[in-house]
C-alpha positions as CSV (number, residue, x, y, z in Angstrom):
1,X,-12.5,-47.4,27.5
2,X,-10.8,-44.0,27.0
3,X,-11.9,-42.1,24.2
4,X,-9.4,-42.0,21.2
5,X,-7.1,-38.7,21.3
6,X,-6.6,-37.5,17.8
7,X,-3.7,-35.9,17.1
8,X,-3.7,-33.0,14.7
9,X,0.1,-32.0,13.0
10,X,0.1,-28.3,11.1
11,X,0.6,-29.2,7.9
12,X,4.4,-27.6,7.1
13,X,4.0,-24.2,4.7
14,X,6.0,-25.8,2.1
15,X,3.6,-28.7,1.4
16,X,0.4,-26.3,1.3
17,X,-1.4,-25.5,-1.5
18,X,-2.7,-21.8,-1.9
19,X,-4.1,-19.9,-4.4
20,X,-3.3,-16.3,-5.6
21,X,-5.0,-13.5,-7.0
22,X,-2.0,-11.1,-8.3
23,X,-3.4,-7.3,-9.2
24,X,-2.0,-4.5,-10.6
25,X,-2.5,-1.2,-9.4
26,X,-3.2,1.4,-11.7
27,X,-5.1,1.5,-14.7
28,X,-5.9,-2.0,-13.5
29,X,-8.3,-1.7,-10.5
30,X,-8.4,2.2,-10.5
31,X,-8.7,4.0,-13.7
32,X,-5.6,6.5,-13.5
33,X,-1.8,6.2,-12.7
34,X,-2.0,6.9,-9.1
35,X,1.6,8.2,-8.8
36,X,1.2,10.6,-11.4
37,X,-2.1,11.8,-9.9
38,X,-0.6,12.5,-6.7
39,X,2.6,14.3,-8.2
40,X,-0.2,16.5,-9.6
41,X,-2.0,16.7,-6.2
42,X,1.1,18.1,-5.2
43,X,1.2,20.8,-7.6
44,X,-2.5,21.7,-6.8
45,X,-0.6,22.2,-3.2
46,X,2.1,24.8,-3.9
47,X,5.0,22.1,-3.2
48,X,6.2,22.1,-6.8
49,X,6.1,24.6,-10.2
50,X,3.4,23.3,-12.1
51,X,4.9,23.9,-15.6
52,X,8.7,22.5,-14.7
53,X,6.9,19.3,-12.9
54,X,4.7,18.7,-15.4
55,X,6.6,18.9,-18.1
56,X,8.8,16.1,-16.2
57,X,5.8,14.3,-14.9
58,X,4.8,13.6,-18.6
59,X,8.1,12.5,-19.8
60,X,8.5,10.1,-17.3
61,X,5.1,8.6,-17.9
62,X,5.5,8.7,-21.6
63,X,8.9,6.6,-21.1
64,X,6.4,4.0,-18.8
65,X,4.2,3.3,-21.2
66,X,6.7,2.7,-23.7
67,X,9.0,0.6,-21.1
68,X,11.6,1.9,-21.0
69,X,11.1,3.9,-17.4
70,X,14.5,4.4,-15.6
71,X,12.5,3.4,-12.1
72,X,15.6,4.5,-9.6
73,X,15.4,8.1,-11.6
74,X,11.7,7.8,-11.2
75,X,11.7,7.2,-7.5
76,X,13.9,10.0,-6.7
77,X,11.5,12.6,-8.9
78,X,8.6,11.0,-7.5
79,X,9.5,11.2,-3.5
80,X,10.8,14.5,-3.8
81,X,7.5,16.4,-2.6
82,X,7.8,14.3,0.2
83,X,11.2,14.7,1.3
84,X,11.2,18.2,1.0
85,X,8.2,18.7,2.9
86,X,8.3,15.8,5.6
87,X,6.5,12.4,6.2
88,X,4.4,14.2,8.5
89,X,3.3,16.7,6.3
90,X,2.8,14.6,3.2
91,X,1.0,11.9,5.1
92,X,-1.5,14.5,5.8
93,X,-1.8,15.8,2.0
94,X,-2.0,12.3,1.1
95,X,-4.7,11.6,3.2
96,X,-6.8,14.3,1.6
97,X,-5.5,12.9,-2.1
98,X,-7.4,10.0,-1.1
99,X,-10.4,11.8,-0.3
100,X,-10.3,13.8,-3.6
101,X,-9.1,11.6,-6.2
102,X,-8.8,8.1,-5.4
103,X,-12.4,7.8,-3.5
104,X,-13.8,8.8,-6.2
105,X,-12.1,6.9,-8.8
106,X,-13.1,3.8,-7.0
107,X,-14.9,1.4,-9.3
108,X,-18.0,-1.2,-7.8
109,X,-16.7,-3.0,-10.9
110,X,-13.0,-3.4,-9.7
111,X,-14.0,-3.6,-5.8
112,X,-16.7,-6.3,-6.8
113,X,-13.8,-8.8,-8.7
114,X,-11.5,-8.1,-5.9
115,X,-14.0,-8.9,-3.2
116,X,-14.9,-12.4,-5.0
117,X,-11.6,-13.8,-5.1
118,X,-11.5,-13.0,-1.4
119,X,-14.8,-14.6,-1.1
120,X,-13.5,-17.7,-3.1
121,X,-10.7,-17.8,-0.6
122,X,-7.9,-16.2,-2.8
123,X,-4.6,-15.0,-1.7
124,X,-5.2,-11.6,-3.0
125,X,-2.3,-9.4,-3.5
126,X,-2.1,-6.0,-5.3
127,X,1.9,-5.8,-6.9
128,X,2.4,-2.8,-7.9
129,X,5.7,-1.0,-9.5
130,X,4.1,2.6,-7.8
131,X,5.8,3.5,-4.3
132,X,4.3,1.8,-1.1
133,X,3.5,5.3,0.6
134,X,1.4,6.5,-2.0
135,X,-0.3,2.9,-2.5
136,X,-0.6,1.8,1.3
137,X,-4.0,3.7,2.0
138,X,-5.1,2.3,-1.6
139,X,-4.6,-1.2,-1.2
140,X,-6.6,-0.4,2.3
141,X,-9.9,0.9,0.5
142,X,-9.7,-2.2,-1.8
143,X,-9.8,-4.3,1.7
144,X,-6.1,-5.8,0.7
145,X,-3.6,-6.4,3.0
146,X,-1.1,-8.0,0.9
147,X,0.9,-5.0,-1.0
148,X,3.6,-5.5,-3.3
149,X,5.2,-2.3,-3.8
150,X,8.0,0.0,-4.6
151,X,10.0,0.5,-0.9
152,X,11.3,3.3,-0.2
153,X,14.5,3.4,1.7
154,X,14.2,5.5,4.8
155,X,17.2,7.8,7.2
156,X,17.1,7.4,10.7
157,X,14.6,9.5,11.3
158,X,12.3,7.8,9.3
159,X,12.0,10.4,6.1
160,X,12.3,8.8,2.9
161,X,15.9,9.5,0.6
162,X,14.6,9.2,-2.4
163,X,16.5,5.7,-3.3
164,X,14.5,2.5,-3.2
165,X,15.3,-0.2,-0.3
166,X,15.2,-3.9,-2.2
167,X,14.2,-5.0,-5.5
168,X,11.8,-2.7,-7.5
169,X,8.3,-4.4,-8.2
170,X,8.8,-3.1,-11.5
171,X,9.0,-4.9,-14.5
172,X,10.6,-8.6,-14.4
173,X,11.0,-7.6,-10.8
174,X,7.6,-8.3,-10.1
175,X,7.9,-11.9,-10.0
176,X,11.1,-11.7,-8.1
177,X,8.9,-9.5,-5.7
178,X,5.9,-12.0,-5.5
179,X,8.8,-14.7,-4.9
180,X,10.0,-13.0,-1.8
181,X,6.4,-13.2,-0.9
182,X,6.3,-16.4,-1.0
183,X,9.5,-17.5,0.4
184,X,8.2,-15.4,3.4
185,X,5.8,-17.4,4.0
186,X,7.5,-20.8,3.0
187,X,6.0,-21.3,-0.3
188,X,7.0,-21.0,-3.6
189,X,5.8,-21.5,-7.1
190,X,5.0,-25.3,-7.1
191,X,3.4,-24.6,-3.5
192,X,0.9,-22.3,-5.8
193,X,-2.3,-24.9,-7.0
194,X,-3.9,-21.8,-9.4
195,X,-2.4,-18.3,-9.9
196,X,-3.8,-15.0,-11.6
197,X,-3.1,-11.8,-12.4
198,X,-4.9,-9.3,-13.5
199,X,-2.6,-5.9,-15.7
200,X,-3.1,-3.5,-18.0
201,X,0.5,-3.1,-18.6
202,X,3.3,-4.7,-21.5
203,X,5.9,-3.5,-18.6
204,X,4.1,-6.4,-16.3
205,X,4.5,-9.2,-19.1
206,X,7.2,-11.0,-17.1
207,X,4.7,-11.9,-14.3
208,X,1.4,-12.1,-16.9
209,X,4.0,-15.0,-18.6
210,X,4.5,-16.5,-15.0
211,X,1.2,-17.3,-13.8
212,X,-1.5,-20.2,-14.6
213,X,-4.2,-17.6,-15.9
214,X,-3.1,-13.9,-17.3
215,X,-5.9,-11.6,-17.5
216,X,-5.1,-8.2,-20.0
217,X,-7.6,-5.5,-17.8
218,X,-8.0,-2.6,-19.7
219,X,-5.1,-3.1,-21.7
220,X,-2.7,-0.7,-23.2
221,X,-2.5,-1.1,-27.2
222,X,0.8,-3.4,-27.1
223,X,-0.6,-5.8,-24.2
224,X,-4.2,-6.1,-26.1
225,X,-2.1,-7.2,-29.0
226,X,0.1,-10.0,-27.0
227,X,-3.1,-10.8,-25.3
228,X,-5.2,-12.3,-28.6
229,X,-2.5,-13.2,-30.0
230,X,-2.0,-15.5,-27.0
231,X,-5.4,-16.7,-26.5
232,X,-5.6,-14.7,-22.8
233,X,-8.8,-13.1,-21.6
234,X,-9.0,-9.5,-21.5
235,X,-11.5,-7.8,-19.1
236,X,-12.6,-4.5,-19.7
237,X,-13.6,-2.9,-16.0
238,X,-14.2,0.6,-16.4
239,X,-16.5,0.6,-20.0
């Protein structure tokens, strides 16, 4: 008698079930605006006038936190150190930005909640409305892969124009962002059993309001608000 054959199908994308861990970037697993910290890196470099970048620096964070950012004016401010000075150039600055500020910014707190959703078996993706080449290396330290970010739009020799290629993760495009993701992959919401996401921010409300389990991580003053109003948890990581 010949043994049975069992036949195994791949169960089609569509019909899986997956679970996903959504993080923020800054102020969320690392305790500064990682942008901003790397504009000032830049400074510390030479590329830009410390008072006239500053000055702008602030004002542009000021209108983030009070959401009302213009992120396409952003972009082109924030890219420019790298455009004038080349991809080359700033990939090797940025390199040493990682060495002096982010390392050491780097929380066991933050690295230990990221590593047990992994460990649960978590999709874990960081989304984050900061540029992809400043986050790239970042996500990398955290052990992530998956990075949602701000794309830059590139000439044909590869350097970046200062315009963004796609939808901005920023804002309510964050969840359009994390639905590209999924279509990618042939999923979409109702393919997602449990979904979290973990922000400091009121300008990430859209996706905090589109996931199963909101989490308020270090929140600003407005989110801490929405967030006991609302019941949500909110997780302190850096006290």
């Amino acid at each position: 008698m010949n043994p049975t054959t069992e036949v195994l199908t791949a169960t089609p994308l569509a019909t899986q079930r997956v679970r996903l861990a959504l993080f923020d970037l800054d102020h969320t697993l690392i305790p500064l605006d990682s942008d901003y910290a790397w504009g000032q890196f830049t400074v510390g470099l030479g590329w830009r006038d410390a008072d006239s970048f500053t000055r702008a620096n602030d004002k542009f964070y000021a209108h983030y936190k009070a959401g009302t950012l213009d992120i396409a004016e952003y972009i082109r401010f924030a890219t420019g150190a790298v455009r004038e000075h080349g991809r080359q150039r700033a990939q090797e600055a940025h390199h040493r930005f990682m060495q002096d500020v982010i390392v050491p910014a780097l929380r066991e707190s933050a690295l230990d909640l990221v590593r047990a959703h992994q460990a649960a078996g978590d999709e874990v993706v960081i989304v984050t409305a900061t540029n992809e080449f400043v986050t790239r290396p970042i996500a990398k330290a955290f052990g992530v892969d998956e990075l949602i970010a701000i794309e830059l739009e590139h000439d044909a020799q590869g350097e970046p124009t200062g315009a963004i290629r796609g939808t901005p993760s920023f804002r309510e495009g964050k969840v359009a962002r994390v639905e590209q993701w999924l279509s990618a992959r042939g999923l979409n919401w109702s393919s997602v059993e449990h979904s979290t996401f973990y922000s400091d921010s009121i300008n990430d409300l859209p996706l905090l309001e589109k996931v199963h389990e909101p989490v308020a991580t270090n929140p600003d003053a407005r989110l801490q608000a929405i967030a006991s109003e609302r019941g949500w948890r909110i997780l302190n990581l850096f006290e």
